[in-house]
N, C-alpha and C positions, 0 to 999 in steps of 0.2 A: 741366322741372319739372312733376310732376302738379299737377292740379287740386284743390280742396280737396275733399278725400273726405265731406262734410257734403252739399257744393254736388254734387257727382255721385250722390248717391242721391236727392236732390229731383229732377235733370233725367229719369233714369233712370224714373223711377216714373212720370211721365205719357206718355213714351213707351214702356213697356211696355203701358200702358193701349191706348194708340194702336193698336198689333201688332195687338194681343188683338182691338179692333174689328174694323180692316181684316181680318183672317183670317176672321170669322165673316161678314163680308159678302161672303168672296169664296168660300165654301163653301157646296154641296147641302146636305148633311146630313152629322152625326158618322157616316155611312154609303157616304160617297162615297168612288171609285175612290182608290184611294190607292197615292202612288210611292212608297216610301221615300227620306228623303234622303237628302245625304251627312252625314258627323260636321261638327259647329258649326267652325268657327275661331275659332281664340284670339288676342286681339293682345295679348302682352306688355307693353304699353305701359300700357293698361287694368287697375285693380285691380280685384279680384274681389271681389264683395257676400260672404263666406261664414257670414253669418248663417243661422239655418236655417229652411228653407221655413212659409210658415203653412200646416196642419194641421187636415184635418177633423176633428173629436176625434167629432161624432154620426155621422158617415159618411152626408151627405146626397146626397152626389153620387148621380144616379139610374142604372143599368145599361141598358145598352142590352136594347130589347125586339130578340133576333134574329128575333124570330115574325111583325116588319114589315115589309110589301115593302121593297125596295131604292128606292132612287132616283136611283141610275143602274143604266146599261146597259153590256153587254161589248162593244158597237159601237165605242166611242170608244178601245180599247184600244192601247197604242202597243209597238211592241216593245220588251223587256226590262220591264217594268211589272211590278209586283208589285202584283195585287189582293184585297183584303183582303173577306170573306164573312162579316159578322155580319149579315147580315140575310135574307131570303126570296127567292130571286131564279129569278120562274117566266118559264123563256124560250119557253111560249106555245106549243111546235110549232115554234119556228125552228131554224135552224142556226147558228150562229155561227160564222165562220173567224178565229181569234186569228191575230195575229202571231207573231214565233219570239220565243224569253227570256221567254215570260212564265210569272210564278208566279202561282198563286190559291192563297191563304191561305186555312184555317179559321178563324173565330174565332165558334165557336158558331151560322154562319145554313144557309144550304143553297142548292142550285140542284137545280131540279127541272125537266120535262117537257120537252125539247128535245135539240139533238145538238151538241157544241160539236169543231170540228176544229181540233188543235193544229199548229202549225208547228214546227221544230227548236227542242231544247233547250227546251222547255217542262215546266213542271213543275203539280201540283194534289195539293193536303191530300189522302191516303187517305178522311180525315174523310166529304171532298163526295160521294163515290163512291154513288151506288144506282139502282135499277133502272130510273128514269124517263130518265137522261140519258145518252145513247152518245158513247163519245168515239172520234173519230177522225183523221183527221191523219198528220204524219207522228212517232209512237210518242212519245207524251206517256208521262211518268213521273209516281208519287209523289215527292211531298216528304219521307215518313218511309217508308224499307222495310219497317217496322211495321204491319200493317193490321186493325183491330178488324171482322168482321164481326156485323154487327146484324140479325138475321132479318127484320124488319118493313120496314126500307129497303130490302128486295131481292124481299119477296113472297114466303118463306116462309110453308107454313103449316103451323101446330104443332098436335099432335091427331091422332085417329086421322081417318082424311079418305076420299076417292077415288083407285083406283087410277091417274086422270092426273093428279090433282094431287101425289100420291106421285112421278109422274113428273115433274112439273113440280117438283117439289122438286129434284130431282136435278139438271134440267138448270140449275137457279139456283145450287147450291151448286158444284157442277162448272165451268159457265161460268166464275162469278165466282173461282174460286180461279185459273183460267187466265187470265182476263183480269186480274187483281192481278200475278201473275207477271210477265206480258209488261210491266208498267208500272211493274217495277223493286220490285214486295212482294215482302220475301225472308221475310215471320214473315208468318203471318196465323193471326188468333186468333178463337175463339168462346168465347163466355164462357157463354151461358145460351140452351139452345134443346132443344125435343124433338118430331122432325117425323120423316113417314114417308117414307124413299126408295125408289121402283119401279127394280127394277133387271132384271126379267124380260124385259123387251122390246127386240128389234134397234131400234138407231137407228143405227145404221153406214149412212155414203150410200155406202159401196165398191159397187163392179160386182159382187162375190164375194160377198153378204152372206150372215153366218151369224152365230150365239150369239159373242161376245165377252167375254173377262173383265171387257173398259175399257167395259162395258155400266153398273158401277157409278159409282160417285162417283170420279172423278179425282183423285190428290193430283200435280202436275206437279214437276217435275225443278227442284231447286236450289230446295228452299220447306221452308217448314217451318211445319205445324198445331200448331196448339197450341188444345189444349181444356179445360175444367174438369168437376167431378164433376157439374155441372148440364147441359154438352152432352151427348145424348142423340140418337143417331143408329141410327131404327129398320126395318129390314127388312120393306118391305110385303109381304104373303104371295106369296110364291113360288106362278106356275101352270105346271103341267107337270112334264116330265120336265128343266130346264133346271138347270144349276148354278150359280147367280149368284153374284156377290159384293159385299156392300155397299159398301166402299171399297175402292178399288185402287189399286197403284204398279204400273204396264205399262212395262217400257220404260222406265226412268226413272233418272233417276241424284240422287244427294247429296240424298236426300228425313229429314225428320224427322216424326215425327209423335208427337206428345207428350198423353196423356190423354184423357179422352172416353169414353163409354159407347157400345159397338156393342151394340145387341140384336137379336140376331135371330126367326126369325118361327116357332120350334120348335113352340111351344102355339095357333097360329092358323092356318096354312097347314091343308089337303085334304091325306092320306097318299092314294095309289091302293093300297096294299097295305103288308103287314106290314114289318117292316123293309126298307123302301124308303129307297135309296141319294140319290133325289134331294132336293134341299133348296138351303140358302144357305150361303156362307159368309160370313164377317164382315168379313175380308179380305184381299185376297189381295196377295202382292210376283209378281210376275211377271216376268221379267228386270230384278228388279231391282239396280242398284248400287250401294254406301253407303249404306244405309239403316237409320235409329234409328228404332224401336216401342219406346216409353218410355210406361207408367206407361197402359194402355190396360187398359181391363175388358172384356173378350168375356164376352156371354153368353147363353145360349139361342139359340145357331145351331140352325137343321136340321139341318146337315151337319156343321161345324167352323169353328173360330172365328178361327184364320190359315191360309194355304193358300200354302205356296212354292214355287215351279214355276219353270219357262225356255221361253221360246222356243225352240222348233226340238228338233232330236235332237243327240245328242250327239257323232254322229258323219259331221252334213252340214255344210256349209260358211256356211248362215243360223244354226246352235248360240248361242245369245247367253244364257248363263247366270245366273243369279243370284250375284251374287258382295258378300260385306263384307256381310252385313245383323247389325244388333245388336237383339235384344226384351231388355229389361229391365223390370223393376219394373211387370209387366203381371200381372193376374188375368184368370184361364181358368175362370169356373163353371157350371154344368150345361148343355156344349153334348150336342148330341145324340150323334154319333157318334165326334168325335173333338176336341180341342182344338188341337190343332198337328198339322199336315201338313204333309211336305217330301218331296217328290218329284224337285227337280231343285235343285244350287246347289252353294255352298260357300263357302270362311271363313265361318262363320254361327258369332254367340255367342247363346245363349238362357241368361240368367241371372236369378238375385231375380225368377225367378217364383211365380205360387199357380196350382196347377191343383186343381180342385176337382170333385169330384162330374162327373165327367165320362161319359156314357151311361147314367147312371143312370135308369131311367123316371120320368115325368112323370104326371101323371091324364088329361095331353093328348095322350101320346108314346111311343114307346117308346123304344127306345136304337138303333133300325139296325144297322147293322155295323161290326166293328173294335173300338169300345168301347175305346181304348188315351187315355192324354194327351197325350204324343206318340207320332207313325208318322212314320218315317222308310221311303217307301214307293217309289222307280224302279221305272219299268217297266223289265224286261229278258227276254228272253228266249234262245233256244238253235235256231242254224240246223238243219233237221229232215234236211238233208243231212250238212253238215260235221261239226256239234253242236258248233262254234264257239258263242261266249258274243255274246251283241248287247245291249250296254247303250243303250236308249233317252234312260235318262235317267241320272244319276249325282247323286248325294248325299258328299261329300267336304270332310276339313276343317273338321269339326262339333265346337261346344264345349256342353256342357249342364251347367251348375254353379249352385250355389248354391239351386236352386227348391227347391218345399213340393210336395208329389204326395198328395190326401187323394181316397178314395172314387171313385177309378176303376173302372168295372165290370166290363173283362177283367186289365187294366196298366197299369202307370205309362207307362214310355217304352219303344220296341222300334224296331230296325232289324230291318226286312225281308231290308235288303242297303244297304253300305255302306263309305267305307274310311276312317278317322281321323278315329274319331267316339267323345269322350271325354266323359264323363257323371261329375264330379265333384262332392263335397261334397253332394248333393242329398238334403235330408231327404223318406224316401219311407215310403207307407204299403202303396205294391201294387209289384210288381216291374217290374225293369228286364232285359233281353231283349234278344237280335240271334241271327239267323239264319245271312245269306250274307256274313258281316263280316268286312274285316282291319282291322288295326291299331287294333280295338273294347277303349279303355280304360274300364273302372269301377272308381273311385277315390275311396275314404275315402267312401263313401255311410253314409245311416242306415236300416236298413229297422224298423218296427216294425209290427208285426202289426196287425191290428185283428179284429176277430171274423167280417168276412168276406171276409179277406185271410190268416185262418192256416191255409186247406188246402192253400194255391197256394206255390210256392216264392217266397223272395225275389229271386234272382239266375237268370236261365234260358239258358242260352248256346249256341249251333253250332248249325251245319246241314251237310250234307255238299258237296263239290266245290272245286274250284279257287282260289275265291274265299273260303276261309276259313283265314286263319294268322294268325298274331304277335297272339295277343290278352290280353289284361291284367285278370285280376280283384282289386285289392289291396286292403287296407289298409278293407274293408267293415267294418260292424257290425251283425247281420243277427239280430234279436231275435223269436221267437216265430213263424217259419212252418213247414207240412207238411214244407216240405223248404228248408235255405236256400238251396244253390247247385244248380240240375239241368246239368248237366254233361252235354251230347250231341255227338257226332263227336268232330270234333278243333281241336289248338293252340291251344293256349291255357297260359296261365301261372296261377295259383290261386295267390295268396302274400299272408301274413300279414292275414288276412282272423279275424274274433271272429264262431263262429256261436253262438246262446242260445239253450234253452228250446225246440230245433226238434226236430220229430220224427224225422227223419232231417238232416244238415245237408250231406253229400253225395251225390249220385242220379246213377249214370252211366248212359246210355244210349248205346248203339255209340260210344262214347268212345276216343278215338285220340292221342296224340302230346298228354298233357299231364301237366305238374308239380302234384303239389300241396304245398307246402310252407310251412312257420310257421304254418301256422293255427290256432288256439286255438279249440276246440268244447266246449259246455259244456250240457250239460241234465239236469235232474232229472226230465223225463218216467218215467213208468215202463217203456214199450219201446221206448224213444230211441238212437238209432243214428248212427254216424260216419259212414264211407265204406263206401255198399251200391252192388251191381250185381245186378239181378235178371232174369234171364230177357233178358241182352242180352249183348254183346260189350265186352269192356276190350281194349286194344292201345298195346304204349309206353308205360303210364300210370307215373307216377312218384308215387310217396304218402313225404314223409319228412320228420322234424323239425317232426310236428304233435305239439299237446297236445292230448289227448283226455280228459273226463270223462264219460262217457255210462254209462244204467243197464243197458243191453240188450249192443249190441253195437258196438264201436268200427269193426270190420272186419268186414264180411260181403258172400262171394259165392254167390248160388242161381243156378244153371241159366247159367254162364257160360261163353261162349267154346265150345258145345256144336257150333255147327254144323260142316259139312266146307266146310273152308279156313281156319277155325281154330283149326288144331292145334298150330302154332307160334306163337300170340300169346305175351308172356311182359310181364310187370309185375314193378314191385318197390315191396315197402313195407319201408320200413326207418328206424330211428334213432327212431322217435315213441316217447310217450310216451303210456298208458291210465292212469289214476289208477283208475278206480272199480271196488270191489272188486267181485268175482263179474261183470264183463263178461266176456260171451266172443266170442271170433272164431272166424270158421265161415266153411269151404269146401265146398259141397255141390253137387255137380255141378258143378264149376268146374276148368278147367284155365288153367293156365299167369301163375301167380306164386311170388315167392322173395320171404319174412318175414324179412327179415335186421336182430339189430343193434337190437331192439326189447323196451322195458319194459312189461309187461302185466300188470296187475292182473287177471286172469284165465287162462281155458284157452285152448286153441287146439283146435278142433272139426274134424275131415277125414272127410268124408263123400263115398267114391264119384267122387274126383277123377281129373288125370292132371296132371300134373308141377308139383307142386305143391314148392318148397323149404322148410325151417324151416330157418333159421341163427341161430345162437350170438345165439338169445331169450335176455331175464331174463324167468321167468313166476313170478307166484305164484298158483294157482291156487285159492286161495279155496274149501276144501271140492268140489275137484272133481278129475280126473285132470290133470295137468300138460296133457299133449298127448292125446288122443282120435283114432284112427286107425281109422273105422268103413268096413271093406271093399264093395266091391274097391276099391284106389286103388292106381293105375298111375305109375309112375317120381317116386317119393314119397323127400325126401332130409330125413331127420331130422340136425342135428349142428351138436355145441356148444353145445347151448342150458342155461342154467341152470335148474334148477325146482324150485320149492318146492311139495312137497305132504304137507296131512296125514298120518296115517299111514296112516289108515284109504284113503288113493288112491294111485295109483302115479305116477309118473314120465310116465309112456307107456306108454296101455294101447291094445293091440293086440285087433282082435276077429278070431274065426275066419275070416272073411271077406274077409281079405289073404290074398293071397301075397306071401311072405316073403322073393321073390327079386325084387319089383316093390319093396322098401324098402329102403333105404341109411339103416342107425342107426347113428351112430359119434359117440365125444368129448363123449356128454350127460352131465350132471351134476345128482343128484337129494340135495336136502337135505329 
C-alpha cells in the first residue's frame, strides 16, 4: 500500500532542502570540473509530484560572468571526463597532458596561454580553439566539424598594414585552416574580416626551393570555406616579376569554397613597364579534384582573377590533372588581364557567372595582355624535327553555360586550343571564339552589341591544322555586330543560328569543309550583307536553306579562290531564300561555285569569273538585268533559271567581253 500522498510531499520537501545544502557545500564553484551524469532512476513504486515547477516570473537568477577565472584546474582531470569552459582559464605557460575520452565543452569562457596534450579519443569545442594555446598529443578532434573562424582570436590584423605582417596574416589563416582540418573541421567559416595577405615570398623549407603557387593561402583537401559579403581577403602588392596567388587549392581534392571577396592588388602594386604580364592572381586550383567556387567576387587582380592549371605535362608519368571543378554563381569585375584562366584540366563546369569590365584600363593600370574573360590557353607546341603535335598541357571536357559577359576589352570567351569545350546559353555582350578546337560547341548564346563591341564580330571560329574538326555553331542570336559569325579554315557546322542588324553576318576567310544552313539573317543596314568572301579562299563550303533579308548583298564573292592551287575549289549555295528587293549577288573575281535552286529578290552580278554555275534560280530582278554576265568569264553555266525582268532589262545580258564559247546558256526562262 503507498503512503499517504499529503504525508510524502511534506517528507519530500525538507529532504530536497537537505540535497540542495549538501551539494553546495560539496562544490568549488557553479564553475567547477564537471562529469556528466548518468539519467535519474525511477522506482515505480514511488509517486511522482507532477505539479508544476515554481517559476522565476522577474528572471533573477544571475549569469554566470565567463570573464572569471576559473577555479579549478585541468590537473585533476580523469579519463573520459567531460569538462565544461564557462569561465577564463589562463594555463600560465604550462603544459597540461589530459587523459584519453576526455571532452571540453564550450559554454561561453576560454582557455588561453599554454599547450594542452591530448590522449586517444579526445575531443574540444572548436569554440576554445586560438592562437595562444597549442594542442598536441595524440590527434585531438572537434566536437562540431563546424568551425566559426574570428580574426582577433587568432592575431589577424585588418587594415592596410606591413609587408610581414601581410605575411604573418597568411601564415595565420593558412596554418589555422590546416590545423582545424587535421582536428576533424570539415566547414570552416569567416563571417567578417578585411586584412592583407603577402603571398610574394618563398617560404617552402624544400632542398629545391623556388616561386610556388601553395605560396598563397591554403584551402586543404575535404574542407569547405565558407565566407560572407563582409570577408574580404586582399592582395598585398605583388614585388617583382613573381606570379602569386592569393588563395590556392594545390593538390587537393573534395575542396568547397563558398563566397568571399578576393581583391587584388591591380591599382597599388609598381608596373616595371607597359603592359607587363606579371602581377597576381586571385586564385588558383592547381591539380585540383572536386572542387565547388560558389558565389566568390574576384576583383581587381593584376593578372586574373581564377587561374586553373595541373601538375606536370601531360604526357609524363607525374601528369596529375585538374579534374571535376564547378565555379558558379561568382562575379569577375575589372580584373586586369584576364578573368578566368585555364590552361590545363577537364570536366570543368563554369556557370551563373558575371564577368564584368574585364581589361578595361584603370587611372592606376592599364589592361596588359589577352584582355579576353575567359582563355582557355595549353601550352603546346610542334616537334622542329618530326613536326609531330606536343601537347604540354590539355584543356578537355569544358562546359560554359548560363554567365553575363559585359565590357570586355578584346572578348568574351576564346579557346586558344582545345577539345569538348561547349559554351551554352550565355548572355554575351563581346564575342565568343576558338582557334585549334574540336568538338567546340556554341549553343543558343545571346550576343548584343554595345557601341564598342559593334565593329568586332559576334561569333569568330578556326584556325588551320589537324586539330580542328566536328565543330558546332547553333541555335545563336547574334544582334547588332560588324560582322556576326567570322568563319575561317575549316569544319564546322553553322545551323539555325538568327543573325540582326549586322553589317555583314557571314565573313569567310580560307574557309574549308563547312555547312551553313537554317540560318535566318536580317538587317536593314543600308550596305548590309549575307555570305561575303573577300580577297580569300572558300573550299567545300556548303550555303543552303538560309533566309536572307539584307539591303546590299545576300551573296557576294571579290577576289576569290584566285591563287594557283585553287583551281578546283568548288562550293554550293543552293535552296535559300533573299526577300529584299534590289539585293544583288556578285561574283567578281571568283572561281569555283554552283547557285542552284535559289529564290532572289534580286540580279545575280558575274564579273571576270572561272566556273562559276547558275541553275534553275527564281530571280526577280528588281529594275535591273536578271543575270549580268560582265567579261571575260571562263566555263560559265547559265540554265533553267526563272527571271523576271522589267521590260526595259533583259533576261541575261551578255557584254562584249565574253567569249561565247566559254558560256553554256540553255532552258532559261524570261517573264
Amino acid at each position: 500500500m503507498y503512503p499517504n500522498r499529503k504525508l510524502m510531499k511534506m517528507m519530500l520537501k525538507p529532504m530536497l532542502f537537505l540535497f540542495l545544502i549538501t551539494l553546495t557545500c560539496l562544490s568549488c564553484n557553479n564553475e567547477e570540473l564537471f562529469v556528466e551524469p548518468t539519467a535519474d532512476v525511477v522506482d515505480p513504486d514511488v509517486p511522482v509530484d507532477t505539479e508544476d515547477p515554481v517559476e522565476d516570473p522577474d528572471n533573477t537568477s544571475d549569469p554566470v560572468d565567463t570573464t572569471l577565472p576559473c577555479m579549478f584546474t585541468l590537473s585533476t582531470v580523469q579519463a573520459g571526463d567531460t569538462v565544461i569552459i564557462n569561465c577564463m582559464m589562463d594555463l600560465e605557460g604550462q603544459t597540461i597532458t589530459l587523459p584519453s575520452s576526455v571532452t571540453i565543452v564550450y559554454e561561453g569562457g576560454d582557455i588561453i596561454n599554454g599547450t594542452l596534450n591530448f590522449s586517444d579519443n579526445s575531443v574540444i569545442s572548436g569554440e576554445l580553439l586560438n592562437s595562444t594555446v597549442i594542442l598536441g598529443g595524440s590527434n585531438p578532434q572537434v566536437k562540431d566539424p563546424v568551425f566559426e573562424f574570428i580574426p582577433s582570436r587568432w592575431g589577424i590584423v585588418e587594415g592596410w598594414t606591413t609587408s610581414d605582417i601581410a605575411q604573418n596574416n597568411n601564415n595565420i589563416l593558412d596554418g589555422t585552416m590546416l590545423r582545424a582540418r587535421n582536428m576533424g573541421v570539415t566547414t570552416f567559416i569567416i563571417n567578417k574580416m578585411d586584412a592583407y595577405f603577402e603571398t610574394s615570398f618563398v617560404t617552402s623549407t624544400t632542398t629545391n626551393q623556388n616561386y610556388y603557387a601553395s605560396e598563397g593561402v591554403n584551402v586543404p583537401s575535404n574542407f569547405e570555406l565558407i565566407m560572407s559579403d563582409e570577408t574580404i581577403l586582399r592582395q598585398y602588392p605583388v614585388v617583382g616579376s613573381k606570379v602569386p596567388s592569393l588563395l590556392v587549392v594545390v593538390d587537393a581534392e573534395n575542396v568547397t569554397i563558398r563566397g568571399g571577396v578576393l581583391y587584388g592588388d591591380r591599382d597599388i602594386r609598381v608596373y616595371n613597364k607597359p603592359n607587363e604580364e606579371y602581377g597576381s592572381h586571385l586564385l588558383t586550383v592547381r591539380s585540383g579534384r572536386n572542387v565547388v567556387l560558389d558565389g566568390i567576387k574576384f576583383t581587381m587582380a593584376s593578372v586574373g582573377g581564377l587561374n586553373i592549371n595541373s601538375i606536370g605535362f601531360s604526357f609524363n608519368p607525374d601528369y596529375n590533372p585538374t579534374n571535376n571543378v564547378l565555379v558558379k554563381n561568382c562575379i569577375f569585375i575589372k580584373n586586369r588581364m584576364m578573368s578566368l584562366a585555364l590552361t590545363d584540366g577537364n570536366n570543368i563546369v563554369i556557370e551563373n557567372n558575371q564577368f564584368i569590365d574585364t581589361a578595361l584600363p584603370t587611372d592606376n593600370s592599364d589592361a596588359g595582355v589577352v584582355r579576353w574573360a575567359i582563355n582557355f590557353e595549353p601550352v603546346r607546341s610542334r616537334d622542329q624535327v618530326t613536326g609531330e603535335l606536343i601537347e604540354y598541357q590539355r584543356v578537355h571536357n569544358i562546359t560554359v553555360r548560363n554567365n553575363k559577359e559585359r565590357g570586355s576589352a578584346n572578348g568574351g570567351f576564346l579557346v586558344f586550343a582545345g577539345q569538348h569545350i561547349t559554351f551554352e546559353n550565355n548572355d554575351m555582350e563581346n564575342q565568343i571564339a576558338y582557334s585549334f578546337g574540336s568538338n567546340i560547341k556554341i549553343l543558343n548564346n545571346t550576343f548584343n552589341a554595345s557601341e564598342t563591341s559593334r565593329h568586332k564580330p559576334g561569333i569568330s571560329i578556326g584556325a588551320v591544322g589537324e586539330t580542328v574538326f566536328d565543330n558546332l555553331i547553333s541555335g545563336n542570336i547574334i544582334n547588332g555586330y560588324g560582322v556576326g559569325i567570322y568563319a575561317s579554315f575549316k569544319n564546322a557546322e553553322i545551323v539555325n543560328n538568327t543573325i540582326n542588324e549586322s553589317a555583314v553576318a557571314v565573313q569567310f576567310n580560307k574557309t574549308e569543309n563547312m555547312n551553313f544552313h537554317n540560318n535566318k539573317i536580317i538587317s536593314s543596314l543600308p550596305t548590309s550583307r549575307g555570305f561575303v568572301g573577300h580577297v580569300t579562299s572558300v573550299n567545300n563550303v556548303n550555303i543552303y536553306d538560309n533566309e536572307l533579308s539584307v539591303v546590299n548583298v545576300p551573296f557576294g564573292f571579290t577576289l576569290t579562290n584566285q591563287e594557283v592551287g585553287q583551281e578546283n575549289y568548288s562550293n554550293r549555295i543552293y535552296n535559300n531564300i533573299s526577300y529584299n528587293p534590289g539585293s544583288n549577288t556578285g561574283f567578281n573575281r571568283a572561281s569555283g561555285f554552283e547557285v542552284t535552286g535559289n529564290i532572289l529578290n534580286g540580279p545575280i552580278w558575274v564579273t571576270d569569273t572561272k566556273n562559276i554555275k547558275l541553275n534553275e534560280n527564281t530571280i526577280d530582278s528588281n529594275n535591273n538585268h536578271g543575270i549580268l554576265l560582265k567579261g571575260p568569264n571562263y566555263s560559265t553555266t547559265v540554265n533553267g533559271n526563272v527571271i523576271k525582268t522589267p521590260i526595259s532589262f533583259e533576261c541575261i545580258n551578255i557584254d562584249s567581253a565574253n567569249d561565247l564559247n566559254e558560256l553554256s546558256i540553255t532552258n532559261n526562262s524570261c517573264n
